[in-house]
C-alpha positions in Angstrom: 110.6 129.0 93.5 109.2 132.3 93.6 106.5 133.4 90.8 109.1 134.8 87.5 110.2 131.3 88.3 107.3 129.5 87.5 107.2 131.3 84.1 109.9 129.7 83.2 110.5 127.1 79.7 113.0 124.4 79.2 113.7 122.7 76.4 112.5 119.0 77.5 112.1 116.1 75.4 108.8 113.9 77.0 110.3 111.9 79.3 112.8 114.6 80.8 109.4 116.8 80.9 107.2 114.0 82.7 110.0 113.9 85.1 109.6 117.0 86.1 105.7 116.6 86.1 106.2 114.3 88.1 108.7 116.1 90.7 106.2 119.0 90.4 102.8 116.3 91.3 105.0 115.7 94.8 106.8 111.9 93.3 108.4 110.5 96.3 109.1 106.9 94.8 110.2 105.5 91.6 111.5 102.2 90.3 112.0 100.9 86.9 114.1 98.7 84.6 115.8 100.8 81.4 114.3 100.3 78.4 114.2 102.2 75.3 112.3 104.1 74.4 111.3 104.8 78.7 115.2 104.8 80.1 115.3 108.6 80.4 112.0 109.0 82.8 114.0 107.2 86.2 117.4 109.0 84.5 115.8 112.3 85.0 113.6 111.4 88.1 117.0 110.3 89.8 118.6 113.7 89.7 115.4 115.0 92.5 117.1 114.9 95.8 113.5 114.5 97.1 112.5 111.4 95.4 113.6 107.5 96.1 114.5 106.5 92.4 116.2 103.3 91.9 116.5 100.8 88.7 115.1 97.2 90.0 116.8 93.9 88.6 113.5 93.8 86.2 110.1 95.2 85.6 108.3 93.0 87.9 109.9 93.8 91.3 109.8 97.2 89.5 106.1 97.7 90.0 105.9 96.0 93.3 108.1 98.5 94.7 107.0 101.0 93.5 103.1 100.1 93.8 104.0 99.2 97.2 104.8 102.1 98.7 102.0 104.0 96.7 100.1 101.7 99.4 102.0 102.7 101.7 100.7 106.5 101.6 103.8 108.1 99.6 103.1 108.8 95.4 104.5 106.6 93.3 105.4 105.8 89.9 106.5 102.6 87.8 108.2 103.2 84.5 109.3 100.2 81.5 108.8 99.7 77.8 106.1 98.3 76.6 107.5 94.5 76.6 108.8 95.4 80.0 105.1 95.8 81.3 104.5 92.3 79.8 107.4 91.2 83.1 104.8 93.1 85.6 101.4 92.1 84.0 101.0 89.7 87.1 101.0 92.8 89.5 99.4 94.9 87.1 96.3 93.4 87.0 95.7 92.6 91.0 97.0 95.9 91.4 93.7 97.4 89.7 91.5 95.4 92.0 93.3 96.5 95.1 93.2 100.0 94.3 95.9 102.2 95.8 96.6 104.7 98.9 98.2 107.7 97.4 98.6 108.2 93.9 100.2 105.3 91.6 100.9 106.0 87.9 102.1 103.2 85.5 104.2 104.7 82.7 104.6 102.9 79.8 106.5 103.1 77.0 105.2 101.8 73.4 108.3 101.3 70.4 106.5 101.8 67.1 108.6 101.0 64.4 110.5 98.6 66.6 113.2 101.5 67.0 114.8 99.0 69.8 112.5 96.2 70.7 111.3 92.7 69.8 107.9 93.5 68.8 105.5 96.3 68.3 102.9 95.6 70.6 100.0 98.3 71.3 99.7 99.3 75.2 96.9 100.9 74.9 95.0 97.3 74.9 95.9 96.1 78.2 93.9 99.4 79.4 90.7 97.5 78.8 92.2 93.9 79.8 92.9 95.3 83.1 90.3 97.7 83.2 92.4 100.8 84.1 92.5 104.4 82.7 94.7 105.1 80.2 96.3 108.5 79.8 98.3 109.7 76.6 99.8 112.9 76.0 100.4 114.3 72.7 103.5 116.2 73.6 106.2 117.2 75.9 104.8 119.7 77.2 101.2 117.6 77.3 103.2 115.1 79.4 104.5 117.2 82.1 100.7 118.3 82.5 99.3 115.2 82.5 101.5 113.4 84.7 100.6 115.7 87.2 96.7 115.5 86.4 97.2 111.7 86.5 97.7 111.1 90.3 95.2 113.0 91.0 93.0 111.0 88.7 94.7 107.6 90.5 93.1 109.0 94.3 90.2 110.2 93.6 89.3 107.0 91.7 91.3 104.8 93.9 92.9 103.3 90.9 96.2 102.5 89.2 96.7 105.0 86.4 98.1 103.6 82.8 100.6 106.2 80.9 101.5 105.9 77.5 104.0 107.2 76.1 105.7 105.8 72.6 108.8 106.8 70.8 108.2 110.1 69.3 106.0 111.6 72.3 109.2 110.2 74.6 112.4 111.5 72.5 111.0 114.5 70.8 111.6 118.4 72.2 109.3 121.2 73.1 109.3 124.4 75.3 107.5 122.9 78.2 106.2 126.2 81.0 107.6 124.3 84.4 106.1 125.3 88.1 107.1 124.4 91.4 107.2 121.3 93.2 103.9 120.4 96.0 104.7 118.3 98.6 101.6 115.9 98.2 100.6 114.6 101.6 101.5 111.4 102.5 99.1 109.3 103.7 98.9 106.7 106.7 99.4 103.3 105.6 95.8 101.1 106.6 95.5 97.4 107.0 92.4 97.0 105.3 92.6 93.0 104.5 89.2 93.0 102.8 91.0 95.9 100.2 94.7 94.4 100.7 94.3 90.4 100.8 93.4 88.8 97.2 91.8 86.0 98.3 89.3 84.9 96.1 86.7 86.3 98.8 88.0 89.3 98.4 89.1 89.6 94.9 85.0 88.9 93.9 83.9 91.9 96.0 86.9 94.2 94.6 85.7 93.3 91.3 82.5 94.7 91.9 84.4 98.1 92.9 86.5 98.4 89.5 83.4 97.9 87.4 81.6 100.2 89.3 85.0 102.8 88.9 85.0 102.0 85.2 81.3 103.7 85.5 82.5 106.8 86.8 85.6 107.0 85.1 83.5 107.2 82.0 81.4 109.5 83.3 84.6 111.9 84.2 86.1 111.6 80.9 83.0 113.2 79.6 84.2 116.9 80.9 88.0 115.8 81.3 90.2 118.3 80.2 92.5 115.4 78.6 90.1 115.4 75.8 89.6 118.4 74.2 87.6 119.4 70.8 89.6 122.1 68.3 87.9 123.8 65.7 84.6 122.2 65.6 82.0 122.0 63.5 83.7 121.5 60.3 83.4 119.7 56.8 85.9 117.2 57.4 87.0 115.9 61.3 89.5 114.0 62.8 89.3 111.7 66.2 92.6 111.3 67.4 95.2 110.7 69.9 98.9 111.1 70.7 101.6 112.1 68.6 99.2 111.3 65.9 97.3 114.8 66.6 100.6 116.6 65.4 100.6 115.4 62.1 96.9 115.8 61.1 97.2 119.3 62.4 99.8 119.7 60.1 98.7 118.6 57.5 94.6 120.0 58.2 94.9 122.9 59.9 91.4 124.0 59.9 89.4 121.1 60.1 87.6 120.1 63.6 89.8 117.7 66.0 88.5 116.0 68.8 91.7 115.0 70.4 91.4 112.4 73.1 94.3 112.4 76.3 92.0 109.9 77.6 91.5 107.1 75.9 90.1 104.4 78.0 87.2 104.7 79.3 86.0 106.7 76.1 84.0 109.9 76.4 80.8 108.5 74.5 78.6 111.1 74.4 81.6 113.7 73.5 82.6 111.6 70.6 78.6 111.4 69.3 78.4 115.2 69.7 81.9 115.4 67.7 80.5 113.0 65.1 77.5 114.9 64.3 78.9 118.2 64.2 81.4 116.9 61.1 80.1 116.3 57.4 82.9 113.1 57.2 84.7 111.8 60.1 88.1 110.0 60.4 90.6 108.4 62.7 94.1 108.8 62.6 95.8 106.3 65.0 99.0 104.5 65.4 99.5 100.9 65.3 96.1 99.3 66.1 92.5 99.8 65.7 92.1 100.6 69.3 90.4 103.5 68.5 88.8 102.5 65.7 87.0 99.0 67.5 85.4 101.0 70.3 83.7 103.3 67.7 82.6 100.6 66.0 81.0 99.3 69.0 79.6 102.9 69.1 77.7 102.2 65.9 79.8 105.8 64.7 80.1 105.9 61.0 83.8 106.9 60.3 86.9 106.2 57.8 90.5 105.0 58.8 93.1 104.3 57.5 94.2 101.1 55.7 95.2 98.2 57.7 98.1 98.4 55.7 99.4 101.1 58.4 98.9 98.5 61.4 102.2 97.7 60.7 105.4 100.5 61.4 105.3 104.0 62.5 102.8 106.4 61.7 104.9 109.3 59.5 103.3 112.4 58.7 102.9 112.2 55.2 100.7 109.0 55.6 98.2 111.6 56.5 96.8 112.7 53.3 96.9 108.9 52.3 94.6 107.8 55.0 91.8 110.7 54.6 92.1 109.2 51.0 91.8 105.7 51.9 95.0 104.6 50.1 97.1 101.9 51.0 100.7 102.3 52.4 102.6 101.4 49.7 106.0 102.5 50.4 109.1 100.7 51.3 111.1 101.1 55.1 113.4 104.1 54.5 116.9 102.7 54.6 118.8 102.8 58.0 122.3 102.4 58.7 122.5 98.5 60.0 123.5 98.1 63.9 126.9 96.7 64.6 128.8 95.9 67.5 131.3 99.1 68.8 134.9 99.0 67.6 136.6 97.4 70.3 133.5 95.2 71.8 134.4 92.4 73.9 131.8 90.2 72.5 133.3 90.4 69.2 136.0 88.1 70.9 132.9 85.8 72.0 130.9 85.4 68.5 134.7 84.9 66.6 134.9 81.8 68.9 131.6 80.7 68.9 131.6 80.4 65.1 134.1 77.7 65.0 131.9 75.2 66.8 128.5 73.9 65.0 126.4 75.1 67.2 122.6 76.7 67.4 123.4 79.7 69.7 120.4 80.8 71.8 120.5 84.6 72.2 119.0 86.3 74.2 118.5 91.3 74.9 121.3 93.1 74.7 124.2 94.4 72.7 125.0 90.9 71.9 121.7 90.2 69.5 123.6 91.9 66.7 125.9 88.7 66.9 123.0 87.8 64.4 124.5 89.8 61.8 127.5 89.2 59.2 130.0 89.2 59.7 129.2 86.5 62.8 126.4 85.1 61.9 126.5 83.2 65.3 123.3 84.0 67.0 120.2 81.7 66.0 117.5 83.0 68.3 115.9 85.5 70.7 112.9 85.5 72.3 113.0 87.7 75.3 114.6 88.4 78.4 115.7 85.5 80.4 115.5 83.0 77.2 118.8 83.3 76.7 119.5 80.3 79.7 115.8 78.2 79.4 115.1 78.3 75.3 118.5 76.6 75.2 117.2 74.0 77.4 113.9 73.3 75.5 115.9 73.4 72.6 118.2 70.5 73.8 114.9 68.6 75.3 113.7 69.3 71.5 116.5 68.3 69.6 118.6 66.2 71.7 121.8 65.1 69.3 121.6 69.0 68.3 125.1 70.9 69.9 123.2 74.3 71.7 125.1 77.4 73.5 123.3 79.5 75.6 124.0 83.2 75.4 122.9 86.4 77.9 124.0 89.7 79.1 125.2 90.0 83.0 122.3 92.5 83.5 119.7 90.1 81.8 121.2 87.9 84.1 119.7 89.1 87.2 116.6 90.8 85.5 115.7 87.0 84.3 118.1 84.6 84.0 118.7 83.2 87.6 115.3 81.5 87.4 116.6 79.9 84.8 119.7 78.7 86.0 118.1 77.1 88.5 115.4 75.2 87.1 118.1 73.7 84.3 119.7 72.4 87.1 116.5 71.4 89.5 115.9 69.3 86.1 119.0 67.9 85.4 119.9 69.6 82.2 123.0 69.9 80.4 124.6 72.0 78.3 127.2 75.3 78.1 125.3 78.8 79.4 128.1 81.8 78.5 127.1 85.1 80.8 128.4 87.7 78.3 129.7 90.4 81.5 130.3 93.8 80.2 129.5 95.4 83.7 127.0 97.5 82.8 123.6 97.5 80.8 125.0 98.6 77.3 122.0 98.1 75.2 120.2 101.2 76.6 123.1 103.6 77.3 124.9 102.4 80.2 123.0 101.6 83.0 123.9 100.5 86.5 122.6 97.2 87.8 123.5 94.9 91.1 126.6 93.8 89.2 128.1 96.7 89.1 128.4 98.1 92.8 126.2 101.2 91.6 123.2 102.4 92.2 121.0 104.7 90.2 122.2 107.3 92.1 125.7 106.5 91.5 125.9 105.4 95.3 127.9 102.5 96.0 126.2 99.4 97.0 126.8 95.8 97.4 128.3 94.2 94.2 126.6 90.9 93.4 129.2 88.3 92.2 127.6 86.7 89.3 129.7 83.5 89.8 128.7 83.2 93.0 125.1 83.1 92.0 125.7 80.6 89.3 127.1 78.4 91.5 124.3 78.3 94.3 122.0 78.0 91.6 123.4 74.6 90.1 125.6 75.0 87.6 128.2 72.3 87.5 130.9 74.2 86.7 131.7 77.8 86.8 134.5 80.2 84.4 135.4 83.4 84.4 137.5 84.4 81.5 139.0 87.8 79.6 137.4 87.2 76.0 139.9 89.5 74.4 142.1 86.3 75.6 140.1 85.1 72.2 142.3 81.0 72.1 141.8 80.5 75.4 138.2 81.1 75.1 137.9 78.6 72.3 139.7 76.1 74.3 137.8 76.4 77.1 134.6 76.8 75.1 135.6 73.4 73.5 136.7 72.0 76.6 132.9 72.6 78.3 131.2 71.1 75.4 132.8 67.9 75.5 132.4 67.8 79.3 128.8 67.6 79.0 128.1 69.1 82.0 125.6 72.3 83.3 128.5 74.8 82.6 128.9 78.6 83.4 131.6 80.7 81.4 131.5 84.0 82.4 133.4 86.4 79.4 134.4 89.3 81.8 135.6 92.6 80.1 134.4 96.2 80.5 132.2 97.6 77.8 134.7 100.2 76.0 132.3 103.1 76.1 131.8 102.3 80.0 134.0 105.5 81.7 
């Protein structure tokens, strides 16, 4: 790419821009699970003939991969939602202990407003759990910079990187300047046991290097270009973060902002100096008082906003209301209600399932909004995976209660084999359907093992789901065409009065699959 070149802009929304940060910082490996609001990151990373991109079976085996060959000298990245880091907390938080080899970024991908997700957790808290850095751009064009600045954060400080993205920051569009790609060198891969092993031995003396890190991380975020003061000193001053920075600029155009990229460790003595240069100082953040706790910890006299807006997405004209210290009184704007595609094959499924009296279990996917009218036929849903085991707690709860298990073939194999097999490790009974639409619908048509794809759209080996169900336990095992609606109810029926650990496995393409 020759130097007009690097001149050039592309319209990128965040994700397709930290892609190509990404490409640019040298990424040789990525792994992920799709998950709105992150899917797009590995979508675009995929389409780099010079990086190893592949969707895992879940989050988890996600990280490992990718952290593990971040160890093994080539940069790396992991990408999920923000429930799909909660999968991969267990590697996550050794991971920070054992430091890395090259550079290893954790992208992570917060839903306020609970766009697409179960809750509306804040990310940025597991930053100080797991005493790692946490990065957050403000824009597109913010997260193709600081993508790149954030391996070189992860080797000089020999540390797991945490990047936060959320909806808005993720799906919105900017001009974003684009360079050329550097090959990062790749490093040798050491056996260093005393850094590698996390034996308790071990771990105790790693500790002692992350809080010693944490020390001069918060040194370096003191003259860190991720935090940046604008138009100070001022009457009126704003510390904040994120998308968050757009809409008080909007709205305050010449008041000071300290706007902070890094959030954890906090630049202390940046923030005092900000403080003291402002007649009246607030923060604007979204979701919780992350923000807002560690100044108070500071002793820094400030205003924020309401706890009222803990709760939804920040909107930009909730600005003037928070400098004001009103509380969010208005209601949810009204949305058109989720439904099921003309022509779904679970809409065969939930017409069966609502002649039998059953609770139905439910678990991620496409088929959650079996909830809704005109089904009504979906009772619960707790996560990924609880489609197979909150069924069997239910039916250990309430044993003369009739309970169907329901999941998605790519929740399946992201969580539900586990499952399967401890139901029938402890002898439990009960009907489990596997809802196969051969691909993962929910967020926009993704390949998993079930489909004989890879990320790449290479073929691979095509994992029969009834084979698995049948290693794993499962007494008996269906595979059935659900647009063959009577048949289903009959064999639905049939299953139930069995009492056995059954399998029915409703096969039929999802219609938007090409």
């Amino acid at each position: 790419m020759n130097k007009i070149e690097k001149k050039q802009q592309f319209l990128y929304s965040g994700n397709e821009a930290l892609a190509r940060g990404a490409w640019e910082a040298g990424l040789r490996v990525a792994a992920a699970y799709p998950g709105t609001p992150s899917t797009e990151i590995l979508e675009n990373i995929a389409t780099y003939t010079e990086i190893d991109a592949q969707w895992s079976v879940n989050e988890k085996v996600a990280y490992e991969v990718a952290y593990g060959a971040a160890i093994g000298g080539a940069r790396s990245l992991y990408a999920s939602k923000h429930v799909g880091l909660n999968v991969a907390m267990d590697p996550f938080m050794t991971s920070v202990y054992m430091g890395i080899n090259a550079g290893f970024v954790a992208v992570v991908c917060d839903d306020p407003g609970l766009h697409s997700s179960q809750n509306e957790q804040d990310t940025r808290w597991v930053s100080i759990f797991g005493k790692a850095p946490l990065i957050e751009p403000a824009d597109a064009a913010e997260a193709h910079w600081f993508i790149q600045e954030a391996f070189v954060l992860s080797e000089r400080f020999d540390t797991p990187v945490l990047f936060r993205m959320t909806t808005r920051t993720a799906h919105a569009k900017q001009n974003v300047p684009v360079g050329e790609r550097t090959e990062a060198q790749t490093r040798p891969l050491v056996r260093d046991m005393a850094k590698y092993v996390m034996v308790p031995k071990n771990a105790y003396m790693r500790h002692i290097k992350v809080e010693e890190r944490l020390v001069a991380l918060a040194r370096f975020a003191e003259t860190a270009r991720f935090n940046q003061v604008q138009k100070g000193p001022a009457k009126l001053g704003f510390i904040t973060s994120g998308v968050s920075h757009a809409y008080v600029r909007d709205h305050y155009p010449d008041a000071a902002i300290l706007k902070l990229g890094m959030l954890y460790p906090l630049c202390e003595k940046k923030i005092r100096a900000f403080a003291k240069s402002v007649r009246e100082l607030v923060v604007v953040e979204e979701l919780d008082p992350f923000l807002e706790t560690q100044l108070n910890a500071l002793k820094i006299k400030f205003r924020a906003k309401h706890p009222s807006y803990r709760i939804g997405e920040l909107r930009p004209e909730y600005i003037p209301a928070i400098v004001t210290g009103k509380k969010k009184t208005d209601a949810p704007a009204a949305v058109r209600k989720p439904s099921l595609c003309a022509g779904c094959p679970h809409h065969f499924v939930f017409h069966a399932l609502k002649k039998f009296n059953a609770f139905i279990a439910g678990d991620i996917g496409c088929y959650t909004l079996g909830a809704l009218p005109p089904y009504s036929a979906l009772h619960s849903c707790i996560c990924m995976g609880g489609g197979i085991t909150f069924p069997e707690g239910l039916r250990r709860g309430a044993p003369g209660q009739s309970v169907i298990g329901v999941i998605g073939d790519s929740t399946f194999v992201h969580s539900g084999i586990t499952g399967l097999i401890n139901a029938a490790y402890n002898k439990s009974k009960g009907l489990l359907i596997i809802m196969d639409n051969a691909i993962t619908a929910m967020t926009g048509g993704q390949e998993h093992p079930g489909t004989g794809k890879t990320l790449k759209g290479e073929d691979t080996k095509l994992l029969r789901i009834e084979d698995i169900c049948a290693v794993c336990g499962a007494d008996t095992v269906d595979v059935i065409d659900p647009c063959k609606h009577r048949e289903l109810e009959e064999l639905v029926e049939k299953r139930l009065k069995e009492g056995l650990l059954s399998v029915i496995i409703t096969r039929h393409p999802c219609i938007l699959k090409k």
